[in-house]
Each structure stands twice: as structure tokens, then as C-alpha cells.
ZAMARGU-4260 file (C-alpha; in steps of 0.2 Angstrom, whole numbers, plus 5000, padded with zeros to 4 digits):
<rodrens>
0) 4857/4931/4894 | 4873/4930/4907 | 4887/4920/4905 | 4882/4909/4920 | 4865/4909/4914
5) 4871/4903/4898 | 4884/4889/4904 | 4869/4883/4914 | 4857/4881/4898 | 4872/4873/4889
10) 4875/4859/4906 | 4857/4857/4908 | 4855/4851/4889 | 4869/4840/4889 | 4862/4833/4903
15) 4845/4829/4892 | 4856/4825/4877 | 4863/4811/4889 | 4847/4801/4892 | 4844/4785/4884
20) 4829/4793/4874 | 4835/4809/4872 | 4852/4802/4864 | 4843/4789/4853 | 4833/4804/4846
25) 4847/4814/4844 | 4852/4819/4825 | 4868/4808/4822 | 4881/4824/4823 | 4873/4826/4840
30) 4878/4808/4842 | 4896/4807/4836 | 4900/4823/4847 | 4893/4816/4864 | 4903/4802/4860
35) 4919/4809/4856 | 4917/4820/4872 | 4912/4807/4882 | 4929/4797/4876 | 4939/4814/4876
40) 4934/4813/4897 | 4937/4794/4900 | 4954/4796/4891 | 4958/4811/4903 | 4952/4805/4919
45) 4963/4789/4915 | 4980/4798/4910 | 4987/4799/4928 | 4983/4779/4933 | 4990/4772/4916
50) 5005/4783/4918 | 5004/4797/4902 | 4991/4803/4891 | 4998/4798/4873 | 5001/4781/4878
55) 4980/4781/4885 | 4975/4785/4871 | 4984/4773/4861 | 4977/4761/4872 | 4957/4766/4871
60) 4959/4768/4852 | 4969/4753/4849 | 4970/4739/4862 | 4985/4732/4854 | 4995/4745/4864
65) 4988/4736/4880 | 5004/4728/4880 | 5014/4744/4885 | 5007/4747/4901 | 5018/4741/4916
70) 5014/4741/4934 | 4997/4734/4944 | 4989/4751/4943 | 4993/4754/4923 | 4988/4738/4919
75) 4971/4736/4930 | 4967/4754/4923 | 4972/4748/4904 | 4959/4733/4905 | 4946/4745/4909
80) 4950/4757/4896 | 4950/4744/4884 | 4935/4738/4888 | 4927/4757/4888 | 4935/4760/4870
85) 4930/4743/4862 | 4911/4750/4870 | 4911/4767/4864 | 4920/4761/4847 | 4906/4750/4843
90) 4895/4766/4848 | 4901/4775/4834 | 4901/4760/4819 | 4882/4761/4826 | 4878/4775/4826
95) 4886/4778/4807 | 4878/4763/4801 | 4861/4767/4807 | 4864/4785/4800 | 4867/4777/4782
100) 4852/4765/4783 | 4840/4781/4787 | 4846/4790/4773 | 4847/4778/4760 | 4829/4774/4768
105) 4824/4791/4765 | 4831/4792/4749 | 4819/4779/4744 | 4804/4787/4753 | 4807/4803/4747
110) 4809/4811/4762 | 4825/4821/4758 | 4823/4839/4753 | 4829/4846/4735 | 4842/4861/4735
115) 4844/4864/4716 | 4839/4877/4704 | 4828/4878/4687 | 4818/4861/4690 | 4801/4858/4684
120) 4790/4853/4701 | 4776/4840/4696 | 4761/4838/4709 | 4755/4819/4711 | 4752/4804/4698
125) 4743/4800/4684 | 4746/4789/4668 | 4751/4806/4660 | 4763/4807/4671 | 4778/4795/4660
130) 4771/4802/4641 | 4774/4820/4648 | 4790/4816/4655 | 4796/4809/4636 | 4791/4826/4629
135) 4803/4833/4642 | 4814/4821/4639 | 4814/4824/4620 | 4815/4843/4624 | 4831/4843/4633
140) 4840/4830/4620 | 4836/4843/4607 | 4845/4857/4617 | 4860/4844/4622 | 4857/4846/4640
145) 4850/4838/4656 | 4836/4842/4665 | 4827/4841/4684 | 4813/4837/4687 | 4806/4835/4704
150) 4790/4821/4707 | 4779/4826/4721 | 4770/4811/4726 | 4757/4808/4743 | 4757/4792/4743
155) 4773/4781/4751 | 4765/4767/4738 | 4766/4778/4722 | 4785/4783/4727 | 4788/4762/4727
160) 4780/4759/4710 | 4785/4774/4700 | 4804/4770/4705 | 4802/4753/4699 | 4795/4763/4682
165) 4810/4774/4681 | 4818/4770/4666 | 4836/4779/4662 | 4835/4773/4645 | 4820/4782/4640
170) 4824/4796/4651 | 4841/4800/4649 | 4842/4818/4648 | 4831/4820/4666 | 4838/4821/4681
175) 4822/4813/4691 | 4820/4816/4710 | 4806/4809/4718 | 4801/4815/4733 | 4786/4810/4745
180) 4777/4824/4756 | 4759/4833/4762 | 4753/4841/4747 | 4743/4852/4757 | 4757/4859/4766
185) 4769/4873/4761 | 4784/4866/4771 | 4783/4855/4760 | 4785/4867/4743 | 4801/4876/4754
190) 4808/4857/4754 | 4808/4858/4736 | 4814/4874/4734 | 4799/4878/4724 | 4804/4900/4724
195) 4820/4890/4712 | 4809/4882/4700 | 4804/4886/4683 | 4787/4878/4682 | 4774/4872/4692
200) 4763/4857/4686 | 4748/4849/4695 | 4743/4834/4688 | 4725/4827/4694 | 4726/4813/4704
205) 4721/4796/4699 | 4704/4791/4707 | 4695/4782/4696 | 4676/4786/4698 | 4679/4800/4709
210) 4682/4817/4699 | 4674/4827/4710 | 4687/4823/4725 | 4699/4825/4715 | 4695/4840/4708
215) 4693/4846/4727 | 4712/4837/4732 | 4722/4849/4719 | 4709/4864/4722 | 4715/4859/4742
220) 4734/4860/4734 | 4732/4878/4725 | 4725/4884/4741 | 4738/4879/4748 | 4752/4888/4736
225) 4741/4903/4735 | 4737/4906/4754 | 4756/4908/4757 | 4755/4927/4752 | 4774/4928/4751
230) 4774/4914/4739 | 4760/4924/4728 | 4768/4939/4729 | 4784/4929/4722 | 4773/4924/4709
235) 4766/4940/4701 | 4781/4949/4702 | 4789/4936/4692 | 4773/4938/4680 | 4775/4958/4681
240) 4793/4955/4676 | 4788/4946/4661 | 4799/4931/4666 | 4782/4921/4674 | 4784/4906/4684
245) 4776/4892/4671 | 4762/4884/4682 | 4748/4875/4677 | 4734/4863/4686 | 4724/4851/4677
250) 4705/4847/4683 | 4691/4839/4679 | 4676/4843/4665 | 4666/4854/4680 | 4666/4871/4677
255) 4665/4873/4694 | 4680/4869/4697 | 4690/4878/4683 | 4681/4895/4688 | 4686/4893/4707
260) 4706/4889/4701 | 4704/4905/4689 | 4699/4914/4704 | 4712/4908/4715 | 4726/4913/4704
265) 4719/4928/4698 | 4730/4943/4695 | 4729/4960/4685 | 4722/4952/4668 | 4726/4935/4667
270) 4730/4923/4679 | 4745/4914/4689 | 4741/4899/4685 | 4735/4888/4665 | 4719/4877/4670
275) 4718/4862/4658 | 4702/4852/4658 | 4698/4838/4646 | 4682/4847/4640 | 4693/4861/4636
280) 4706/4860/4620 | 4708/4843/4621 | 4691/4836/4620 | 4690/4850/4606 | 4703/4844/4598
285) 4694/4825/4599 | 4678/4831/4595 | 4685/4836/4578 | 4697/4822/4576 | 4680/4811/4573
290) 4674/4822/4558 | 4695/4820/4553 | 4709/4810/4560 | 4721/4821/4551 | 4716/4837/4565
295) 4722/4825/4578 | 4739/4820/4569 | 4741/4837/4565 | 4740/4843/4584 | 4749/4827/4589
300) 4763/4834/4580 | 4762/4853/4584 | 4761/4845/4603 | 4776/4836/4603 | 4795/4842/4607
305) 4801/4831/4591 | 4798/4839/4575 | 4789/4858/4569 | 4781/4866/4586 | 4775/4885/4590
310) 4787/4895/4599 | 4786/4912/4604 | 4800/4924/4597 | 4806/4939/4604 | 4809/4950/4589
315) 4826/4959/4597 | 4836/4940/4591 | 4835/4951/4574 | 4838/4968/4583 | 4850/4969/4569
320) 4837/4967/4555 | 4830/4986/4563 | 4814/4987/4571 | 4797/4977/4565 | 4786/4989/4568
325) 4774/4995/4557 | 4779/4980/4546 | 4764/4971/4538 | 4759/4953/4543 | 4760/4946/4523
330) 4778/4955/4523 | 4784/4948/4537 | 4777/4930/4532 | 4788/4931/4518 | 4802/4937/4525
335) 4807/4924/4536 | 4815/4908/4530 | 4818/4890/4543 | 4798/4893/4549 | 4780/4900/4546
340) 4774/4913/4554 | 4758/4912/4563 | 4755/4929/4569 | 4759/4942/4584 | 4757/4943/4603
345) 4760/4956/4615 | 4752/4963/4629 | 4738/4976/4627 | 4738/4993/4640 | 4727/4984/4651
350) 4741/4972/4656 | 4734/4957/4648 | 4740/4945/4638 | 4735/4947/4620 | 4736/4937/4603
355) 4734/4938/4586 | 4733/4924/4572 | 4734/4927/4553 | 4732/4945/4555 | 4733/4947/4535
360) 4730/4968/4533 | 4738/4973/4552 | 4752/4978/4554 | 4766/4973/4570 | 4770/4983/4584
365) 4787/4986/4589 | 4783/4978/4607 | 4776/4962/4599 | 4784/4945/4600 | 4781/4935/4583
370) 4772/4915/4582 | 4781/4904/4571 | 4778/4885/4569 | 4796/4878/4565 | 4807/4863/4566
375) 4821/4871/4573 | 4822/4889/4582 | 4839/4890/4578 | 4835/4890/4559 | 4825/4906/4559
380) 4831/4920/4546 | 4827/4935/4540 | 4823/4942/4522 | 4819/4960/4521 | 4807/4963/4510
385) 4807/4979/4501 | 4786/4985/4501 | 4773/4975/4505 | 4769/4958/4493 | 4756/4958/4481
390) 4742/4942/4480 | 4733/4939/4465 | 4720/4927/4469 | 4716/4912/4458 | 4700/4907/4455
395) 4704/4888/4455 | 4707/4887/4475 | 4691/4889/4485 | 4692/4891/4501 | 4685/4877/4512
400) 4669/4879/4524 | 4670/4878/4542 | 4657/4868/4543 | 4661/4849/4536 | 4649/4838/4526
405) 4652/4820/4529 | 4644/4804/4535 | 4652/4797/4550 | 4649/4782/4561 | 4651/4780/4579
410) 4653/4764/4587 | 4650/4767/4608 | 4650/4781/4621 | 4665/4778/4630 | 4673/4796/4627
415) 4661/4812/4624 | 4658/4818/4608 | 4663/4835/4616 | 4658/4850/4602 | 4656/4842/4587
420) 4642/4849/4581 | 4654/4867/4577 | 4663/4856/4564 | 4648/4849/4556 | 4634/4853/4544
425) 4616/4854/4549 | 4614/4838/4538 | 4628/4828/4544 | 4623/4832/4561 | 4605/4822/4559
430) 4613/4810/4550 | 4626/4808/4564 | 4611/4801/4576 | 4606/4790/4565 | 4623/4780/4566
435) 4628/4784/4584 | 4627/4766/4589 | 4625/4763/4610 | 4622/4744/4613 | 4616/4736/4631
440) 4627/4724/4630 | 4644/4723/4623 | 4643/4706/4613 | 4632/4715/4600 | 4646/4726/4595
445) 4653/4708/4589 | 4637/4703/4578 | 4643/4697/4561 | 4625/4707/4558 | 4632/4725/4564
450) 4650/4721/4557 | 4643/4718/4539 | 4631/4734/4541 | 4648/4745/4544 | 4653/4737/4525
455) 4637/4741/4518 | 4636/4758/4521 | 4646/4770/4513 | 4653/4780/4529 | 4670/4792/4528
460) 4673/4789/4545 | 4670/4774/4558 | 4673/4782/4574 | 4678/4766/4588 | 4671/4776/4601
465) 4673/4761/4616 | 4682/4757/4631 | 4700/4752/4629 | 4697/4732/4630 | 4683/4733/4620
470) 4692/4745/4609 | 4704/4733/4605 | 4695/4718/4603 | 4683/4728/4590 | 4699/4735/4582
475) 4709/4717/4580 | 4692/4711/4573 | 4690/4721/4559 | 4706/4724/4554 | 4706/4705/4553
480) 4694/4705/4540 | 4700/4719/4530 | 4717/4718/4531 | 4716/4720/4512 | 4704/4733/4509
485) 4714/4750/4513 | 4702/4758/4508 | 4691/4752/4523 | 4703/4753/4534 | 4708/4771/4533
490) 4689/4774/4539 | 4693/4766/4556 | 4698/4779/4570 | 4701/4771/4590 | 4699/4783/4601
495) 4709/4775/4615 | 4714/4780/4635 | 4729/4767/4638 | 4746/4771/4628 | 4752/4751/4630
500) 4735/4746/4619 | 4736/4762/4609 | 4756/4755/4604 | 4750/4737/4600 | 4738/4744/4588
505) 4748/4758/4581 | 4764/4747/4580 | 4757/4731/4572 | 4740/4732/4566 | 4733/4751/4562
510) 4750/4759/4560 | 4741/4776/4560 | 4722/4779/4565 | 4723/4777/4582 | 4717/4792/4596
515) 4729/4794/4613 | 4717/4804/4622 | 4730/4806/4636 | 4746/4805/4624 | 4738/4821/4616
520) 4734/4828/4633 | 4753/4824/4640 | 4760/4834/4624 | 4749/4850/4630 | 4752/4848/4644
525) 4772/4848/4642 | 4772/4862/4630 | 4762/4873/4645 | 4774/4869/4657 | 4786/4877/4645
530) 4777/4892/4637 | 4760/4895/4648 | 4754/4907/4634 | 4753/4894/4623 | 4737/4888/4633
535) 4728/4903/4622 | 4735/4900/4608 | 4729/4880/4606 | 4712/4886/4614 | 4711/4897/4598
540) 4716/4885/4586 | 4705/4870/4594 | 4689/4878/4593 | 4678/4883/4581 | 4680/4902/4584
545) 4695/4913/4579 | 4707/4905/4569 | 4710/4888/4564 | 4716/4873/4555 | 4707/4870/4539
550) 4709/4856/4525 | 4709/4858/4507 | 4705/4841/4496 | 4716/4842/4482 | 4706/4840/4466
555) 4691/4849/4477 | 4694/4865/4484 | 4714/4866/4474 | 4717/4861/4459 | 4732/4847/4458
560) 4740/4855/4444 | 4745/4870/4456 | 4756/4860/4468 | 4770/4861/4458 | 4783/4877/4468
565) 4780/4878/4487 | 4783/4896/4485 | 4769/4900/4474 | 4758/4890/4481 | 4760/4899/4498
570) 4757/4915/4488 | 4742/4909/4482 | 4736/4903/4498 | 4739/4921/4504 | 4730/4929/4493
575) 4713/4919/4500 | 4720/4922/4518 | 4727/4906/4522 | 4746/4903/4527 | 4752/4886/4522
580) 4756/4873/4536 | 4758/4856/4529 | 4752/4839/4518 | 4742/4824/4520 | 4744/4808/4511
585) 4730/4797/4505 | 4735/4786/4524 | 4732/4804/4533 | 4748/4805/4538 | 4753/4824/4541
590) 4769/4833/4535 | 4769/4848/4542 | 4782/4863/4534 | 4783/4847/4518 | 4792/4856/4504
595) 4784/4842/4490 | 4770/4837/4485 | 4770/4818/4480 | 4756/4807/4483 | 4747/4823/4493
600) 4729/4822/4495 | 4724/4838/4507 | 4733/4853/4510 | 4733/4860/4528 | 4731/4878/4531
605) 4729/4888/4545 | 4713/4904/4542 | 4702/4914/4552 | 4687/4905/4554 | 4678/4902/4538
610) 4684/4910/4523 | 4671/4920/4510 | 4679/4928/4495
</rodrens>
């Protein structure tokens, strides 16, 4: 373009930018500089009337200097420059103060962008949302740093309510933005520099009654993050890499909907993005936690950030230890010192992510990372051993079946009872639909008549299987009645949806059998959003197939005599192909990695499937 052509653009826009509208709608640098140019002119074309340009501007920036000017002419042009100054003065204080009140507006709208780097993006709201936020909370106090995490929220309403949520207390090692936007929009990802975060969570929106829309909404929002080919091609590269980006979405119970985000996020073996559905490992993990609490608690505590979790080890943080392998599984277990190990993973020639769990006989391969469930990374050592351990097994432990035998009561249909029948009996199945109890109206859950019949059967479990408020009343009743028969009272599971009814019970009346679905969903969830390969690994040890938790009643299946040295019994528990996890007490309470054995009524193990000597 030529200069004059250029100079005319440039006068033809300042003529724009001086219109009413077109100044109001300006950006406030745009503003400032108009209307410094515009006082730079006035203080010019007045110079030759009040006499000099220094004492003109004096006298437009501060009238004081009025007093200065001598002659008719000075002092008729002073007034008006005076006047013009006090005008265009009061221009800028506006313009300043209206520039402060729409960012501070913005700030609490979410409407600013986010510039930073390694922050966890989290897609819309749920009651998940604050339980998941704890574990990540708990996560970066344990490392002694602070976090970011980004909230992406639709709804202007949600942006109001959660702020007045935000609790620095109880979130003190995040750094919480929360931001507002069009989820179904990729401008609005590049606001939050989504190409600079480490993981990616979409969280299903909360409309109660409605899972199908909003299955549809966060299948709308993948869409969205996967039409942008750049973006996807940022996202299995980094996967290529081995360095993946951790993105998860949760959905619904409809297959539908989990095979159509599989599809979306497809890539090479495996796919972009971990789908979590309640029908999946958590509803397993419920399902089994009516046959035994203590599967729940023992989850609950794997799940959480605080205590022993599963972590994925590179084997070159003991490069100096020489190269693994080759090495046996039972060698390695009993090699390393500060945690258990669980097994391998690696990736098989396909490209695909593979793992392997309790792999007693196999051998590592030198390109495998090791599973180990510990308190504490950091703790980790390594023991060569010189040849491979031998096991002798003793007769006195057998093995427990897959399949439990127990009588169980369930009170409701509230929640599912998911695939319970993998961790029962035939006979404890048939029995099972004989005590599933389904009333038309609530008030008969409260007949003295059904409340005695719960006493007068023997029953191992009594499953409260109701909604929240029912849940609680049910609850608080009889524990009221048998606050003096523990023996009673360790029968009573609540399965429960709300984490404020969930703390009352826990805190003051239960103090143990209580059932969080969504606590034990925010866990997983925060331990995806961290390590998505773990998705595989829970899906494992959820269900039925593959390996698994599995109890041992001391004085049943081990003999009490044998819990003496934690050593040996580990030995022994190899020997029938079962590595050593933790205790339970006689109030189910789980101690996972427990080093003694006092007042221990199950031992829990972790086999492959069920075990037959």
C-alpha cells in the first residue's frame, strides 16, 4: 500500500475512532490515547495566544497556574483552556474508572482469558466437582507445591455460586481460576491455553432427570476439542511421545454414549481420551461393596491422594541397580522395600497400551514400567536378590473363592445393584431375591414390623439401598435402637449420594459403614486426571475377571497362629499366588501395607481370579 494511501486509512480511522459510538466502543488504550492527542492539539493550538507553550500547559494540567497569565488575550485564552483541561481530565478519571469496573466485572464473570502453563482444565459442574478438588488439593500438599486449576463453567449462575464455595482453607495448595465461556467452542479452549495444560477433565453436567441431554452436551464438547484437527494432532503426538496429555470425560450408564466418545478419541490402539461411566468401575466397585464394605474401603483408600496409592514407576529411577530384565515377578516383589509390587506395564508392538498384574512365573521386560501400591514414591528401594525365591506352600491357607457365600439384605432401589451376581454364589444369589425389599410407599420401611424382621434374621449384610433422605432417616433409626449391639451394627451399609449426609452419619453416628457413591467416583476420577493408564488398571481390579482383591477370614481360609512375621506371611501368600495388601479389623476398617496384626480379622490380598491349588 502507498504512503498516501496508508496516511488516508490511518485519518479516515481516527475520524471513526472520534465518534461518540465509535470512542465509547473503543478498547480503553484506544481511549487514553485519543485523549491525550486530543489535549496534545488544544495545548499546541493555544501556545501562541497564552504567550509560551510550557506555561499552557501548566495551565491545562493544573489550573492553579491560571494566575500566571497576564494580558486580555492570555487570560480570555487561559479560562478556555482551563475549562477544556478540567473536561478532558475528568475524561480520563472516566475512562480509568470504567476500565477497572469491567475488569474486576470480568474477573467475577470469568470472562478474562488464562495465560499459564501445567494447569488441570475442568469442563462444567457437578457435586464431584469440590470432593475432586480435595484429592488434588491433598496431592499437591504431599509434593509441597501449588497447583492451577482452571474451572470451565457455562453458566454465569454456576460462576456466582461456586465462588461463594471457594474455600482457601480447604483449598490451599490450588490456585483456582474460574472462568465462564461456550463449551462448544474452541476459542474458548485457546483462552485457556488448553495446548499448556496437563490434563483435561470433563465432568457431566448436573441435569437431574436428564442423562441423555447431558450425555449429548459433553459428547457436543469432545466434538468440539476433536474437530479442531490441529488440536488432535497436538494430542497424539503427545501420546506418541509417551508424555500424553491426561484427558478424561465422564458419561452416563448408556453404552451408546461411551462407544461414540471411544470412537471420537480413537487413536492407534487406545484412545485420547479415559471414558468413566458409573456402570463401569465404580458401580463394580458398589456392586461388590454390598457383598463387603471392606472392598469399598479398600478402593476408598487406594483412590485417595492421602495414604498407600498405585503409581507407575519407571524402572531407569534404579538405572543404577542394572537393568530388570529378565528378572522374575516373585524376585522383584521381594526386592523392593517402601511398597508392594503389583505387577508390569508396557506397551506391546502393536502400540497399545498393555498390563500385567500378579504375573507370579513371568518374567519383566527391560522396556516395562513396574505397579507398586505405596505410601510414599520417595520411599521406594531396591534389594537385589541373588536367584529367584523359593515358596513352600502351607497347607493351612486356602485360598478363598471368587464367588462369596453370604446372606444379604437389601433395603430399596435407589442405586443399581450393578454386577453383583459375579461376586456371589448360585445360592446366595436366590437367596438375595428373597430379601431385596422394594416398598410402594416409603412409611413401610419404618414399620416396627419390617424393623424387627431385620433383627430376626440372621443377615451378614443389611444393605440401606434408599434415597439420601430416606437413607438417613432409616439409618438414624436404627442405629438408635442398636446403639449397643455392634454386633448389629457392623451389618448396616448406606449407600449414600450427598457427602454432607454421608459426614453426619460417618462423623457422629456410623463412624464407618457408610457408601459415598460420588466420593469414590471424585477419587477415580482425580487419580485419572493424573495417570490415565490407571483407568485399566481399576477396570481390572473392579471386576470379576483378571486379577483382583480377595479376603482371607482369619481362622477360615488362614490360620491365626501364622500372623505373627509380616515377612513370612508375604512368603506364604506367594507361594498360593497371592501378594499381600493389607488388614481388616473386626469394624472393617482397612490398613493397607499394616505391618501388625492385632485385632485382624481378614487378610487382604490381591490374586488372579480364583485360586485352585
Amino acid at each position: 500500500m502507498p504512503k498516501l494511501e496508508r496516511f488516508k486509512f490511518f485519518l479516515r480511522n481516527s475520524r471513526r475512532i472520534l465518534t461518540p459510538e465509535r470512542f465509547a466502543l473503543a478498547s480503553v488504550w484506544v481511549q487514553l490515547i485519543a485523549i491525550f492527542l486530543t489535549s496534545a492539539v488544544i495545548i499546541i493550538v493555544f501556545s501562541p495566544f497564552v504567550g509560551d507553550l510550557p506555561l499552557t500547559y501548566k495551565i491545562f494540567a493544573d489550573p492553579s497556574y491560571y494566575s500566571d497569565a497576564k494580558g486580555p488575550v492570555p487570560i480570555a485564552s487561559g479560562l478556555i483552556l482551563v475549562l477544556l483541561g478540567l473536561v478532558l481530565f475528568s475524561f480520563i478519571i472516566s475512562v480509568l474508572s470504567a476500565a477497572l469496573i469491567k475488569l474486576i466485572d470480568n474477573i467475577k464473570s470469568g470472562s478474562l482469558p488464562y495465560k499459564g502453563t501445567g494447569h488441570t482444565v475442568f469442563i462444567n459442574y457437578n457435586i464431584k466437582l469440590p470432593l475432586i478438588l480435595d484429592q488434588f488439593n491433598l496431592r499437591a500438599k504431599e509434593k509441597g507445591s501449588i497447583e492451577n486449576v482452571v474451572l470451565l463453567f457455562s453458566d454465569n449462575n454456576i460462576v456466582s455460586s461456586f465462588r461463594t464455595l471457594l474455600d482457601k482453607d480447604r483449598w490451599g495448595n490450588l490456585d483456582i481460576f474460574i472462568r465462564q465461556g461456550n463449551p462448544l467452542a474452541f476459542q474458548t479452549y485457546e483462552k485457556l491455553s488448553i495446548t499448556n495444560a496437563l490434563g483435561i477433565v470433563i465432568l457431566l453436567p448436573e441435569r437431574e432427570g436428564d442423562d441423555f441431554a447431558a450425555d449429548n452436551f459433553n459428547l457436543k464438547i469432545l466434538t468440539t476439542l476433536t474437530n479442531n484437527q490441529t488440536f488432535f494432532k497436538y494430542l497424539s503426538d503427545r501420546q506418541g511421545s509417551r508424555h500424553p496429555i491426561k484427558c478424561s470425560i465422564e458419561l452416563s450408564n448408556s453404552p451408546d454414549s461411551r462407544e461414540i466418545a471411544l470412537e471420537l478419541t480413537s487413536h492407534g490402539a487406545g484412545a485420547l481420551f479415559a471414558v468413566i461411566t458409573p456402570g463401569d468401575v465404580i458401580g463394580s466397585i458398589l456392586a461388590r461393596a454390598k457383598v463387603d464394605v471392606v472392598y469399598y474401603k479398600a478402593f476408598f483408600e487406594i483412590l485417595s491422594f492421602d495414604g498407600s496409592t498405585i503409581h507407575f514407576v519407571d524402572p531407569k529411577r534404579f538405572l543404577d541397580k542394572g537393568d530388570f530384565g529378565g528378572v522374575y515377578y516373585e524376585q522383584l516383589l521381594f526386592s523392593f522395600e517402601g511398597g508392594t509390587l503389583l505387577g508390569f506395564s508396557g506397551v506391546n508392538k502393536e502400540g497399545g497400551f498393555e498390563m500385567s498384574l500378579c504375573p507370579f512365573g513371568e518374567t519383566a521386560k527391560s522396556t516395562d514400567w513396574m505397579l507398586f501400591l505405596t505410601k510414599n514414591i520417595k520411599d521406594l528401594h531396591y534389594k537385589s536378590l541373588t536367584s529367584k525365591p523359593l515358596f513352600v506352600k502351607n497347607e493351612a491357607i486356602i485360598p478363598p473363592k471368587e464367588a462369596a457365600s453370604k446372606k444379604i439384605c437389601v433395603v430399596g432401589n435407589a442405586w443399581p445393584l450393578g454386577n453383583i451376581d459375579d461376586f456371589m454364589d448360585v445360592s446366595s444369589l436366590a437367596s438375595l431375591e428373597e430379601s431385596h425389599f422394594v416398598f410402594e410407599e416409603p412409611s413401610e420401611y419404618f414399620m416396627p414390623a419390617f424393623l424387627q424382621g431385620l433383627h430376626e434374621v440372621d443377615y451378614d449384610n443389611i444393605i440401606i439401598n434408599l434415597d439420601d433422605e430416606q437413607g438417613f432417616r432409616l439409618t438414624m433409626l436404627l442405629v438408635s435402637k442398636n446403639r449397643n449391639d455392634q454386633s448389629f451394627m457392623t451389618k448396616i451399609v448406606t449407600i449414600l449420594g450427598d457427602p454432607v449426609t454421608e459426614q453426619l452419619l460417618n462423623t457422629n453416628v456410623l463412624k464407618s459403614n457408610t457408601v459415598l457413591s460420588h466420593k469414590l467416583a471424585a477419587r477415580y476420577i482425580a487419580q485419572i486426571s493424573f495417570q490415565k493408564n490407571l483407568d485399566r488398571l481399576f477396570t481390572e481390579l473392579a471386576f470379576a475377571e483378571g486379577a483382583e482383591f480377595n479376603l482371607l477370614e482369619v481362622g477360615k481360609h488362614i490360620p491365626a497362629d501364622l500372623l505373627v512375621d509380616l515377612s513370612e506371611l508375604k512368603k506364604m501368600l506367594a507361594a498360593h499366588k497371592m501378594v499381600y495388601i493389607g488388614t481388616v479389623d473386626n469394624e472393617k476398617n482397612v490398613f493397607l501395607e499394616a505391618s501388625t496384626f492385632s485385632d485382624t480379622k481378614q487378610i487382604l490380598v490381591l490374586s488372579f481370579g480364583e485360586i485352585v491349588d
